[in-house]
Backbone as a chain_set.jsonl record, in Angstrom:
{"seq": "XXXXXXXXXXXXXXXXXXXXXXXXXXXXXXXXXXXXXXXXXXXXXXXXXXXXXXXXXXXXXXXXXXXXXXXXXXXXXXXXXXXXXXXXXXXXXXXXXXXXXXXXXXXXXXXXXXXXXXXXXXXXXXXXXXXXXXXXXXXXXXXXXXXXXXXXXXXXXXXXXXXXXXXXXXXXXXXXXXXXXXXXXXXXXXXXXXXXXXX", "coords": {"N": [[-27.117, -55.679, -21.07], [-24.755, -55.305, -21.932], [-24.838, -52.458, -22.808], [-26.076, -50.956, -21.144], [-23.498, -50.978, -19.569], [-22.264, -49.432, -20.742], [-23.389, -47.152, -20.551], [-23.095, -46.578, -17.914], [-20.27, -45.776, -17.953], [-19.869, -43.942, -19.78], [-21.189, -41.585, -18.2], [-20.225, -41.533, -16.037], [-17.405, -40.902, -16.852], [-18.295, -38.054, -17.692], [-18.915, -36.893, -14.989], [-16.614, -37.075, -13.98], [-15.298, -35.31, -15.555], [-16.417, -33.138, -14.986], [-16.186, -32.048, -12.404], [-13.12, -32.028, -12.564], [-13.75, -29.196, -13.759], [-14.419, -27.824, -11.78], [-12.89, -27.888, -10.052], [-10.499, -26.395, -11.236], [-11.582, -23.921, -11.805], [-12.039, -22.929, -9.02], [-9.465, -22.753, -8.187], [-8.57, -21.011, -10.006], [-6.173, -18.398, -10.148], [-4.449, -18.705, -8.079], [-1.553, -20.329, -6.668], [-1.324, -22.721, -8.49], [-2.552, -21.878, -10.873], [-0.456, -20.063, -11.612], [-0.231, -17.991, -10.816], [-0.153, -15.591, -7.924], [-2.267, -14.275, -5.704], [-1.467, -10.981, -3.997], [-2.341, -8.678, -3.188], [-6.167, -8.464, -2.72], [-8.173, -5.769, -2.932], [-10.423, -5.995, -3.122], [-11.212, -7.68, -1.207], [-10.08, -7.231, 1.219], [-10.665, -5.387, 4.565], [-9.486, -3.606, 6.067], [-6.652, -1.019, 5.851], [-4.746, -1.724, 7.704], [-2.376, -2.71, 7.125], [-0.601, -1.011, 5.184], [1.41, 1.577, 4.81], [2.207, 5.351, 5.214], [4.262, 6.73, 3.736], [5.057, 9.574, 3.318], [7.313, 12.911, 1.787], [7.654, 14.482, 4.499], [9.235, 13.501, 5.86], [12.054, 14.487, 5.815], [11.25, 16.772, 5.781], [9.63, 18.269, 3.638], [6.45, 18.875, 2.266], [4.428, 17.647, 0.936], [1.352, 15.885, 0.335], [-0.82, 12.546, 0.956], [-3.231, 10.11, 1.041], [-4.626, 6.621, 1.33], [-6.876, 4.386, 0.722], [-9.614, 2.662, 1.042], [-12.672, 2.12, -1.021], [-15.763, 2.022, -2.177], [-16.26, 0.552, -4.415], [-14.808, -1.636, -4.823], [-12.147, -1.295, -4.519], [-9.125, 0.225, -3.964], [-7.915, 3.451, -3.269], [-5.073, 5.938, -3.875], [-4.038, 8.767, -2.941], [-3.528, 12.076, -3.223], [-1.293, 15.213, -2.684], [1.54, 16.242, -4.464], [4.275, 18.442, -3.867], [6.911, 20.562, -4.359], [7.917, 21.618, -2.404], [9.719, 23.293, 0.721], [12.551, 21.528, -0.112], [10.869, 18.921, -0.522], [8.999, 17.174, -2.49], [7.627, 14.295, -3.129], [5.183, 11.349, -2.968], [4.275, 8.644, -1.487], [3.075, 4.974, -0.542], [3.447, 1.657, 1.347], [3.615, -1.343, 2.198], [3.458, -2.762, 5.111], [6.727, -5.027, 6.809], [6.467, -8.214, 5.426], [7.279, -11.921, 4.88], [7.108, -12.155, 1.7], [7.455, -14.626, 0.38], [7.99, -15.235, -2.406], [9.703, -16.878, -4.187], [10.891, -18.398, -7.128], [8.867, -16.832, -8.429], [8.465, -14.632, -11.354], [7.713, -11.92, -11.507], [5.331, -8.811, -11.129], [1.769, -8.447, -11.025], [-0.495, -5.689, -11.61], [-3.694, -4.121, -11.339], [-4.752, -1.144, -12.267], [-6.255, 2.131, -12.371], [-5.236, 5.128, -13.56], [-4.152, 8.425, -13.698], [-2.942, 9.763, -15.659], [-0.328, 10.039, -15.134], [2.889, 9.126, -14.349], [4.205, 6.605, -12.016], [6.068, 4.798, -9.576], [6.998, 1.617, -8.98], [7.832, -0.066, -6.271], [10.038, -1.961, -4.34], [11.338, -4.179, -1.661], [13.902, -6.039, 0.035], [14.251, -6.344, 2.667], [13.327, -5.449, 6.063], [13.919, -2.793, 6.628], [13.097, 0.676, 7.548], [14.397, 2.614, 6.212], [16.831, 2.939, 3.344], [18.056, 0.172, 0.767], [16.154, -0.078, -2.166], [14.066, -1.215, -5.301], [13.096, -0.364, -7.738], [10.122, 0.16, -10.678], [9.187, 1.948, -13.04], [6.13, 2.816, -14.25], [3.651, 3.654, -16.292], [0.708, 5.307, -16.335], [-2.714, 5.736, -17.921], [-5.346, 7.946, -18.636], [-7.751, 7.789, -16.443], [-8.51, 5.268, -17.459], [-8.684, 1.564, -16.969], [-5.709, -0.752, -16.856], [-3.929, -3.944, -17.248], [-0.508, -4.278, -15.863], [2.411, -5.557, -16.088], [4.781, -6.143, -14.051], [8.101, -7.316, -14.901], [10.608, -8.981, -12.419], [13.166, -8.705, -13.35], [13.492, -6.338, -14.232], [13.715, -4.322, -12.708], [14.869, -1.737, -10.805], [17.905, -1.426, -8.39], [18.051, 1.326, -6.189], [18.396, 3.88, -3.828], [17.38, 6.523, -2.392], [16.52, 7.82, -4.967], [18.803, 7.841, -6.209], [20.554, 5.584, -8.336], [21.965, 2.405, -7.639], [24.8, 0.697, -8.465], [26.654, -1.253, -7.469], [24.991, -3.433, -6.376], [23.523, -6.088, -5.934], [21.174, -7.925, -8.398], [17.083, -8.056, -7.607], [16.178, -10.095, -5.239], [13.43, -12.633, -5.365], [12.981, -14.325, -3.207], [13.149, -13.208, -1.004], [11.737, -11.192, -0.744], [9.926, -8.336, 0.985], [8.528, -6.152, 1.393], [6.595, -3.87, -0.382], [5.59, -1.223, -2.585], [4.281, 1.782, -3.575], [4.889, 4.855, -5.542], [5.139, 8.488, -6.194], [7.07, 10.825, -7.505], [9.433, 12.359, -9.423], [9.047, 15.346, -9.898], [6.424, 15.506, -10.265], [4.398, 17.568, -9.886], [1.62, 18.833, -8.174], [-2.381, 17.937, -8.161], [-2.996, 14.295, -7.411], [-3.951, 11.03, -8.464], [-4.67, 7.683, -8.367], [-6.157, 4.546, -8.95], [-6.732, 1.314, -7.71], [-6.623, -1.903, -7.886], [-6.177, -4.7, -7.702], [-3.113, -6.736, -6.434], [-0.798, -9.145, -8.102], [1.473, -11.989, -8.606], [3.29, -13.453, -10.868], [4.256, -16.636, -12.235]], "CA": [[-26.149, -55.422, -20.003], [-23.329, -54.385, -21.964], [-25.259, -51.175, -23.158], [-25.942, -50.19, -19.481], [-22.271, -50.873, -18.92], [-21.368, -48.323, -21.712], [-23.63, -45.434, -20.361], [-22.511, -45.953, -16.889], [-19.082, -45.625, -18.366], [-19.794, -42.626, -20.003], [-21.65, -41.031, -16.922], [-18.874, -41.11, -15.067], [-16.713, -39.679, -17.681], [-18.763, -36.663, -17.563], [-18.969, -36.783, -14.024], [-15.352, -36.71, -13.937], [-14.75, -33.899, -16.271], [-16.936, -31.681, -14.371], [-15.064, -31.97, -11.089], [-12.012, -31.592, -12.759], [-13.35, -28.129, -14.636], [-15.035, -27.255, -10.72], [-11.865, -27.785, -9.817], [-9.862, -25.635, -12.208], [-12.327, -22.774, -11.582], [-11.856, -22.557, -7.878], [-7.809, -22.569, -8.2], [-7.84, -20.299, -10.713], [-5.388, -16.613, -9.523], [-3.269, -19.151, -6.577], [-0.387, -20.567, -7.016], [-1.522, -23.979, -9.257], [-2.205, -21.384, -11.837], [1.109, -19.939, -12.337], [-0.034, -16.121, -10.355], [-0.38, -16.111, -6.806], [-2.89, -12.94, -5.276], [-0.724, -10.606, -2.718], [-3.563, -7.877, -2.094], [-7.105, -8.271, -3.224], [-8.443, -5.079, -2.293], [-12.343, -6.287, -2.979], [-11.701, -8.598, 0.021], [-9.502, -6.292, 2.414], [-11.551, -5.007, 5.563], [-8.952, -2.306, 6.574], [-5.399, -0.524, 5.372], [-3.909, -1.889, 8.51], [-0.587, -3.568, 6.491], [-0.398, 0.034, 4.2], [1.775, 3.193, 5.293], [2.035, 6.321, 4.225], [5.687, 7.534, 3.645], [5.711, 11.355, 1.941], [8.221, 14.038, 2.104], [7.443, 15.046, 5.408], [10.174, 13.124, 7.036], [12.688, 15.099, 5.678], [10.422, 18.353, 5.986], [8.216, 18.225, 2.954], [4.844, 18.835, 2.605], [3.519, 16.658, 0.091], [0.773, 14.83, 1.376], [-1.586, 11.494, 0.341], [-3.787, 8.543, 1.938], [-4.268, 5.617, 0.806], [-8.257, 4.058, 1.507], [-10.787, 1.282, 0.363], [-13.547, 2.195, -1.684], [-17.317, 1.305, -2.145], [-16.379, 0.0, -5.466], [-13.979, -2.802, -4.509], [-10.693, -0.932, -5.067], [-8.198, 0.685, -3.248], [-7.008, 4.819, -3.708], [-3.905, 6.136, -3.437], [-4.676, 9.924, -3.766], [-2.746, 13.404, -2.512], [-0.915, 16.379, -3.547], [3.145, 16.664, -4.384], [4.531, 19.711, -3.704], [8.396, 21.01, -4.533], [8.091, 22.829, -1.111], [10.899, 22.49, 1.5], [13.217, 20.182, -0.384], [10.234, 17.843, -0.954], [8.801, 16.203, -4.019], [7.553, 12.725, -3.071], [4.513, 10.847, -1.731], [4.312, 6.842, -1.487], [2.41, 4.12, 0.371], [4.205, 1.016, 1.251], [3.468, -2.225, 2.8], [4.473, -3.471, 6.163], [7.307, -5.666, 6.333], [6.356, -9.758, 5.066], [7.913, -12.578, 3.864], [6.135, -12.527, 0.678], [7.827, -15.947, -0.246], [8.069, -15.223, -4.258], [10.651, -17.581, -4.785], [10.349, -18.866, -8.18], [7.85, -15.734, -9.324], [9.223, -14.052, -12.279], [6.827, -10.378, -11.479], [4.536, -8.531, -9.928], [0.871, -7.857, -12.143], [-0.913, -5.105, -11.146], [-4.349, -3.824, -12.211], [-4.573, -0.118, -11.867], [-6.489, 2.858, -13.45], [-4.497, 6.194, -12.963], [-4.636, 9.564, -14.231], [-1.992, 9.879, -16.953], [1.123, 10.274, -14.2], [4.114, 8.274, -14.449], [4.292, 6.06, -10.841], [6.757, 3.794, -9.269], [6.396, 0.173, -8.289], [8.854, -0.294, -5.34], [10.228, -3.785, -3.627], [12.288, -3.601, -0.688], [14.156, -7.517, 0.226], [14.272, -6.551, 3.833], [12.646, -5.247, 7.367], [14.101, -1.717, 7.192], [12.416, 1.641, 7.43], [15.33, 3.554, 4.946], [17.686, 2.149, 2.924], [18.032, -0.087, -0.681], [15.056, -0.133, -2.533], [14.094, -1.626, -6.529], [12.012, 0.655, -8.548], [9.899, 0.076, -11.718], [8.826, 2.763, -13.792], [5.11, 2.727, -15.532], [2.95, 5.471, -16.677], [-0.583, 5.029, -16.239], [-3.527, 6.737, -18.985], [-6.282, 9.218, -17.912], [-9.649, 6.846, -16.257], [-8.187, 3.894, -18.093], [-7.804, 0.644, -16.107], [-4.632, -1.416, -17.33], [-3.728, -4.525, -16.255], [-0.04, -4.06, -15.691], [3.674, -6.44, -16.289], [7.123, -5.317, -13.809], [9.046, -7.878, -14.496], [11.244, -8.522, -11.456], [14.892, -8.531, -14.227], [13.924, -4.796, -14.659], [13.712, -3.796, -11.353], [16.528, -1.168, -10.574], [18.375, -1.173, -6.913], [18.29, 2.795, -5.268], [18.777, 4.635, -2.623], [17.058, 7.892, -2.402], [16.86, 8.114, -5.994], [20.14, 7.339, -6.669], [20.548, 3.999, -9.294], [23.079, 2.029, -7.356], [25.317, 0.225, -9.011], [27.159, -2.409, -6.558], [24.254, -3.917, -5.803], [23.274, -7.479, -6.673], [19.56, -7.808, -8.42], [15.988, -7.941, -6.788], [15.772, -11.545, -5.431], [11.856, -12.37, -4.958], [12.376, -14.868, -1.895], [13.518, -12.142, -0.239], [10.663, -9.711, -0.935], [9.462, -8.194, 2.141], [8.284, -4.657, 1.371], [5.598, -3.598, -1.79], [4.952, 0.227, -2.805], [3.897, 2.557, -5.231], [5.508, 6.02, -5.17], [5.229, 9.423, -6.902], [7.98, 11.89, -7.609], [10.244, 13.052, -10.703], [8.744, 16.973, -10.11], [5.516, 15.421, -10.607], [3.763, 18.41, -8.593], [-0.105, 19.032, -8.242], [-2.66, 16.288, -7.578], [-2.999, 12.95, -8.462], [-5.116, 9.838, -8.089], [-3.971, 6.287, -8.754], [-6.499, 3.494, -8.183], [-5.86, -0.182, -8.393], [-8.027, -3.464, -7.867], [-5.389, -6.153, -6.786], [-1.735, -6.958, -6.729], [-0.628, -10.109, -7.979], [2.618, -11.928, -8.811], [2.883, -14.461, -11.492], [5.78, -17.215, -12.739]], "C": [[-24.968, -54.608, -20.511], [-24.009, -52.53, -22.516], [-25.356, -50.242, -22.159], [-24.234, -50.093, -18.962], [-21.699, -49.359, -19.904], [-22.157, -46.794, -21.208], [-23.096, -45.112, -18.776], [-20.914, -45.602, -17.14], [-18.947, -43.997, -18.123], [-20.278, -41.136, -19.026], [-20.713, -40.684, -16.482], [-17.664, -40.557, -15.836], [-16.648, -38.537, -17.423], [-18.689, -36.371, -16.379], [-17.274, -35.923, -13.56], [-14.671, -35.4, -14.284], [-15.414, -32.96, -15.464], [-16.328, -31.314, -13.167], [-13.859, -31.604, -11.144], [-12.336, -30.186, -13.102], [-13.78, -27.132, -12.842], [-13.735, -26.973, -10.135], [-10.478, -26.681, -9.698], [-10.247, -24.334, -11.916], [-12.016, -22.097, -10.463], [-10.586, -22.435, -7.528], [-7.425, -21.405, -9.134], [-7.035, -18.54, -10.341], [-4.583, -17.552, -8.064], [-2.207, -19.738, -7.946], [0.064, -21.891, -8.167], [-1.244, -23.22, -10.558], [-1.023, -20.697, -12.759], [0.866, -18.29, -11.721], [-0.564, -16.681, -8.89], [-1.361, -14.077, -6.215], [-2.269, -12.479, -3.77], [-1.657, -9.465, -2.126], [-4.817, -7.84, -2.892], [-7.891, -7.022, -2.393], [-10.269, -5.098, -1.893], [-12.56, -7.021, -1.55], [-10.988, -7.846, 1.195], [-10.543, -5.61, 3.745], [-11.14, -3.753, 6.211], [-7.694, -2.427, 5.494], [-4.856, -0.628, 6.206], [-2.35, -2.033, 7.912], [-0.206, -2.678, 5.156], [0.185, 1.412, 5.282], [2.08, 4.042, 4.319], [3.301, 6.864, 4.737], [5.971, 8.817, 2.577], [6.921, 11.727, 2.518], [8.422, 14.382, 3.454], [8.661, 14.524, 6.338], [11.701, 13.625, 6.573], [12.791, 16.251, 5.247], [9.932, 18.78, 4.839], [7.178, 18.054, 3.121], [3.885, 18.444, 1.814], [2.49, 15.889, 1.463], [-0.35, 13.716, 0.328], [-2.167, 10.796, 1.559], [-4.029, 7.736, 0.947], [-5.805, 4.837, 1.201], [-8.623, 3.445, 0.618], [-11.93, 2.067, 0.144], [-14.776, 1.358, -1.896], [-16.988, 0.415, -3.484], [-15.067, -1.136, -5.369], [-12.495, -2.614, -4.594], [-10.094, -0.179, -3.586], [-7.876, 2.438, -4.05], [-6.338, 5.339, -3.067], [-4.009, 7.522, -4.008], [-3.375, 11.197, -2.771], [-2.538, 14.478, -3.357], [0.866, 16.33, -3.36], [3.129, 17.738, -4.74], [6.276, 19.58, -3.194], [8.566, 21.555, -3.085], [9.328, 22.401, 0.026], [11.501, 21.606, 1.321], [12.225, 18.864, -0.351], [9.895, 17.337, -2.238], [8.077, 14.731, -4.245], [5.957, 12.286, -2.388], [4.38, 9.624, -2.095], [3.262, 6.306, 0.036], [3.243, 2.856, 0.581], [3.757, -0.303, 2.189], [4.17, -2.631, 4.264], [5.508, -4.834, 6.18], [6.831, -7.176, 6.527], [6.984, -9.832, 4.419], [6.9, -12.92, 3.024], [5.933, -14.026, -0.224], [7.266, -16.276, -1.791], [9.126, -16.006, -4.772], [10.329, -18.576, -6.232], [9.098, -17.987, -9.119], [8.874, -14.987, -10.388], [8.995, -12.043, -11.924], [5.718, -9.995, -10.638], [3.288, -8.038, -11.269], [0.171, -6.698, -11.224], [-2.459, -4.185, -12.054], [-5.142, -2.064, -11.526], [-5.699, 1.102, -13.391], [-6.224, 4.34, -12.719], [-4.683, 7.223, -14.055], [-3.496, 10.644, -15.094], [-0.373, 9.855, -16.476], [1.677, 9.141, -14.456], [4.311, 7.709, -12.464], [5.857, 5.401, -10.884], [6.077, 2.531, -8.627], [7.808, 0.183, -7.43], [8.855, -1.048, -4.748], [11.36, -3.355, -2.401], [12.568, -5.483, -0.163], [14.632, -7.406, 2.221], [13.178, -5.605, 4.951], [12.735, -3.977, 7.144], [13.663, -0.663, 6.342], [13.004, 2.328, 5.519], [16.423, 2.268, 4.331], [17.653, 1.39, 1.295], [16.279, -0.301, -0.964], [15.016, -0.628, -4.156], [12.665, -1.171, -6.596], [12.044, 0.191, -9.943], [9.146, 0.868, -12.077], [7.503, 1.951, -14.181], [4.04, 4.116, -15.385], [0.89, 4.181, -17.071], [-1.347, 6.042, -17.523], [-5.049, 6.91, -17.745], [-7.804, 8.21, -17.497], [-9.814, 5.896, -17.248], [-7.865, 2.726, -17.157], [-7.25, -0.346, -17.419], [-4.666, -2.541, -16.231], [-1.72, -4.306, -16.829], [1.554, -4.78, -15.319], [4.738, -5.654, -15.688], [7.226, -6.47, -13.47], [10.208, -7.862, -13.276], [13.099, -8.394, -11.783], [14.914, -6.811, -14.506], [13.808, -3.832, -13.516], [15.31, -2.904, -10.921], [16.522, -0.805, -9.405], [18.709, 0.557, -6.994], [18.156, 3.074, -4.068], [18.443, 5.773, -2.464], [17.029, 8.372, -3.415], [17.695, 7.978, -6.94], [20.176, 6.034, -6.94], [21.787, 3.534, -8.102], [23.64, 1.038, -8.245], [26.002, -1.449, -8.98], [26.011, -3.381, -5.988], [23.271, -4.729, -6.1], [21.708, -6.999, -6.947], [18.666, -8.639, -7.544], [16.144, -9.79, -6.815], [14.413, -11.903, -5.03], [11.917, -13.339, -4.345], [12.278, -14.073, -1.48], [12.661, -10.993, -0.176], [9.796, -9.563, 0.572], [8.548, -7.316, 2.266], [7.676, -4.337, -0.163], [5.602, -2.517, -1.46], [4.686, 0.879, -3.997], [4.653, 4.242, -4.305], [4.966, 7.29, -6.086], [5.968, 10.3, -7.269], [8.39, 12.587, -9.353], [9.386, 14.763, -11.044], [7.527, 16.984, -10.524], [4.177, 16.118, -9.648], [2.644, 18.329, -8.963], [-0.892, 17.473, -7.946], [-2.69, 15.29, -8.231], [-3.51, 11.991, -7.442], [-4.7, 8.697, -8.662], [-5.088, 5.189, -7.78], [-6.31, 1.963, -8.536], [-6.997, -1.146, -6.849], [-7.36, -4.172, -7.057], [-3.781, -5.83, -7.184], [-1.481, -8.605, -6.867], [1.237, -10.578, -8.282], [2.401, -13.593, -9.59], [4.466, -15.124, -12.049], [5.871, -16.851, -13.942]], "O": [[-24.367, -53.683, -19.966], [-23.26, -51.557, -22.431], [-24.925, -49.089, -22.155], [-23.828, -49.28, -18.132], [-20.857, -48.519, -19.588], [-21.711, -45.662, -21.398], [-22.773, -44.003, -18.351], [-20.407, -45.027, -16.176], [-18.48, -43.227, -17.284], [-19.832, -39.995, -19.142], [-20.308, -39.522, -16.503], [-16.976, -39.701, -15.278], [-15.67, -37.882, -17.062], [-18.272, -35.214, -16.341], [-16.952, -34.83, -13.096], [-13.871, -34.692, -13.673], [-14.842, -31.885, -15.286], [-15.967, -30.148, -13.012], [-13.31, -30.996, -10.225], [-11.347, -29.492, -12.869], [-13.468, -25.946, -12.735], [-13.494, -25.835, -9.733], [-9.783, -26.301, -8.756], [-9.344, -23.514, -11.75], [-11.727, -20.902, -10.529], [-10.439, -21.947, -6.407], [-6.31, -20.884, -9.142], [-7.799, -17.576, -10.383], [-4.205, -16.894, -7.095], [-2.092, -19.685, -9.171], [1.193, -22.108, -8.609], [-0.286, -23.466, -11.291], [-0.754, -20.73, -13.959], [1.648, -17.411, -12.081], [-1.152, -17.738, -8.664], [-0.884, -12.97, -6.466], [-2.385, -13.116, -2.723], [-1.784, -9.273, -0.917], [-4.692, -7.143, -3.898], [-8.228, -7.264, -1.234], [-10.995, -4.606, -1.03], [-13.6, -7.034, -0.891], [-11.571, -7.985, 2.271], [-11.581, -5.349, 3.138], [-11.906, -2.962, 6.76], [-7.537, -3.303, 4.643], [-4.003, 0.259, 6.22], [-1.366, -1.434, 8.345], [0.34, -3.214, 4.191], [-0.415, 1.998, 6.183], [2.217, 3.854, 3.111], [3.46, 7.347, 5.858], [6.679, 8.989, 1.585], [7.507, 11.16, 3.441], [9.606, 14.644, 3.668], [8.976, 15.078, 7.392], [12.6, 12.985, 7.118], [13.703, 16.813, 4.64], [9.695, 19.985, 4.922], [6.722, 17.256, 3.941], [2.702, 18.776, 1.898], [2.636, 15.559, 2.64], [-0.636, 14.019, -0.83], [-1.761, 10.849, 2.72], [-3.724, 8.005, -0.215], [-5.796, 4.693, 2.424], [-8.168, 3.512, -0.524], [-12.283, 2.764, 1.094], [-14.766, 0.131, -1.793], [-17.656, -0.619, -3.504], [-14.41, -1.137, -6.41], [-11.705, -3.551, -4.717], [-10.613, -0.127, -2.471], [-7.648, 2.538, -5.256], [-6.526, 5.457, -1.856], [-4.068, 7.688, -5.226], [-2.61, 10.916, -1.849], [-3.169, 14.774, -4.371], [1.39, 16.378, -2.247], [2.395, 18.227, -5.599], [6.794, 18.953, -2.27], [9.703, 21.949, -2.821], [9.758, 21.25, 0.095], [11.44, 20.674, 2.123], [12.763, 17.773, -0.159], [10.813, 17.113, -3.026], [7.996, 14.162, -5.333], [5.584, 12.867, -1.369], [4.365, 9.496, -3.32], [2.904, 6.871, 1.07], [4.102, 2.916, -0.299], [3.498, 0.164, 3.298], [5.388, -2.77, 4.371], [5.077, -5.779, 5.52], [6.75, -7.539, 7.7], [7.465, -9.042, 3.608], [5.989, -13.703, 3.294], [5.058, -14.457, -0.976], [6.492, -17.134, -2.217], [9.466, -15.749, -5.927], [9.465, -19.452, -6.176], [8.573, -18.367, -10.165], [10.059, -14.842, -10.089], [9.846, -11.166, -12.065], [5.253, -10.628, -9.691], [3.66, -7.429, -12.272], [0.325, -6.847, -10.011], [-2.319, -3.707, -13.179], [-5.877, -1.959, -10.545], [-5.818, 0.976, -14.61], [-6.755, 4.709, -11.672], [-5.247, 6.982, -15.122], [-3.356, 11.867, -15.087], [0.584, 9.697, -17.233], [1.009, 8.16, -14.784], [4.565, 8.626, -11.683], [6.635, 5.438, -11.837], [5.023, 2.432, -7.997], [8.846, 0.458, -8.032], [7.755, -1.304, -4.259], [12.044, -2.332, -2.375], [11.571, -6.188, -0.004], [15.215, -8.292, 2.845], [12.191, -5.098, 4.418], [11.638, -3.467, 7.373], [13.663, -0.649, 5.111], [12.49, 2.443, 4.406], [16.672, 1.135, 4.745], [17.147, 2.153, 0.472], [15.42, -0.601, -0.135], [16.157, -0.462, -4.588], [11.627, -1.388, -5.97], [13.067, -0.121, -10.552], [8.069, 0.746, -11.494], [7.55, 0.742, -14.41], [3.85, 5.081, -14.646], [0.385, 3.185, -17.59], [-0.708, 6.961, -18.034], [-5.489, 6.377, -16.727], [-8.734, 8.038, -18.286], [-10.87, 5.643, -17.828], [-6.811, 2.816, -16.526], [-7.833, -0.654, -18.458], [-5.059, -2.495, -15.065], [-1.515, -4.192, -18.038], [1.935, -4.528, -14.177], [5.444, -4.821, -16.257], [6.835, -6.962, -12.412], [10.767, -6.778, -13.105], [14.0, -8.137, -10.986], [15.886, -6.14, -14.853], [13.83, -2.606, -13.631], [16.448, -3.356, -10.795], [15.634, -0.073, -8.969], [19.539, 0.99, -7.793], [17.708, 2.245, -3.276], [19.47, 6.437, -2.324], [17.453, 9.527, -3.385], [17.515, 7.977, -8.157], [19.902, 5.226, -6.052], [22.522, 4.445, -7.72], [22.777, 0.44, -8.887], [25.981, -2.374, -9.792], [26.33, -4.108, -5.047], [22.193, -4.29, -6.503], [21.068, -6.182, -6.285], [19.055, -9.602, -6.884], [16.203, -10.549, -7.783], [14.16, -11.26, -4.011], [10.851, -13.923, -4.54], [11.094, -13.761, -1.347], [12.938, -9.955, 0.425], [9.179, -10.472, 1.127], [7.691, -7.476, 3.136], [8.413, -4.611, -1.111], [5.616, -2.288, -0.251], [4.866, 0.519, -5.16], [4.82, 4.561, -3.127], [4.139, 6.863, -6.892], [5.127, 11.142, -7.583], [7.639, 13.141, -10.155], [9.195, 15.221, -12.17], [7.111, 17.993, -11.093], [3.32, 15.537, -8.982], [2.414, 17.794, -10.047], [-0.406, 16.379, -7.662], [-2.474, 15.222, -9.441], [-3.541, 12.014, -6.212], [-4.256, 8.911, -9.79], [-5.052, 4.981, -6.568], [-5.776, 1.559, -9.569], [-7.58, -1.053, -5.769], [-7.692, -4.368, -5.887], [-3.349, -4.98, -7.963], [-1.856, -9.348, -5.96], [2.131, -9.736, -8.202], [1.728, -14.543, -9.191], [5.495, -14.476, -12.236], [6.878, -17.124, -14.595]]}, "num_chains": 1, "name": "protein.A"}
């Protein structure tokens, strides 16, 4: 009897542990883990909650789209062009409360074509206005996975660093983008897998 008591013991031990690792497995990329997933583009169905903000609205003629791929990704593709006081093309999220309170960053897993991007946050609803930009430079048909801290995030305005203007708070995150500029003319291709955001 007591020998049967010691393997049903151990049975259920094992039993135990496996539920816990089934467990573990199926939580792992939410919020238990310590990263929470804000766009998986493998599971996306459209680019409804993606716009496309170039030059054009202050009569540039850069242009880009932004589309889902057979291969589970997302591309963010066009052409910048200096032409008519332009220079710029970006995509940008519609406005949510992303409710990052307590996230430290944003990860991002991207393979781009040697260009220098922006990561851009916006803590409210509106079209124009403050914005927090993070610099990273992508390599040539390399995917990276990808660290902007949200302490290095710098508040602008059309380019312009502002100064007066308290740092990025991530309840408040409403607005995600990626951008292109600094005279970075001719084409370019930037694709990317997911967006996440981790403590």
């Amino acid at each position: 009897m007591k020998y049967i008591s010691i393997v049903s013991f151990s049975s259920l031990i094992l039993a135990m542990f496996f539920l816990i690792t089934l467990y573990d497995n199926a939580n792992s990329g939410t919020k238990e883990s310590g990263e929470i997933m804000l766009f998986d583009f493998a599971a996306l169905k459209n680019m409804d909650d993606w716009l496309i903000v170039n030059d054009g609205i202050m009569g540039g003629l850069s242009k880009s789209q932004f589309i889902l791929t057979d291969s589970n990704t997302a591309i963010f593709s066009g052409n910048v062009t200096l032409e008519n006081n332009g220079g710029f093309a970006s995509t940008r999220t519609k406005p949510v409360q992303f409710q990052l309170d307590g996230y430290k960053g944003i990860l991002i897993r991207v393979k781009g074509d040697g260009k220098k991007y922006q990561f851009r946050v916006r803590t409210d609803d509106r079209f124009d206005g403050v914005s927090y930009r993070h610099y990273f430079e992508t390599k040539l048909n390399q995917w990276q996975t990808i660290s902007l801290p949200f302490n290095e995030f710098v508040p602008v305005f059309r380019a312009r660093i502002l100064r007066d203007v308290e740092p990025i708070s991530p309840k408040d995150i409403q607005q995600l983008g990626i951008l292109i500029s600094d005279k970075q003319t001719g084409e370019f291709r930037f694709e990317i897998q997911w967006i996440k955001s981790y403590q």
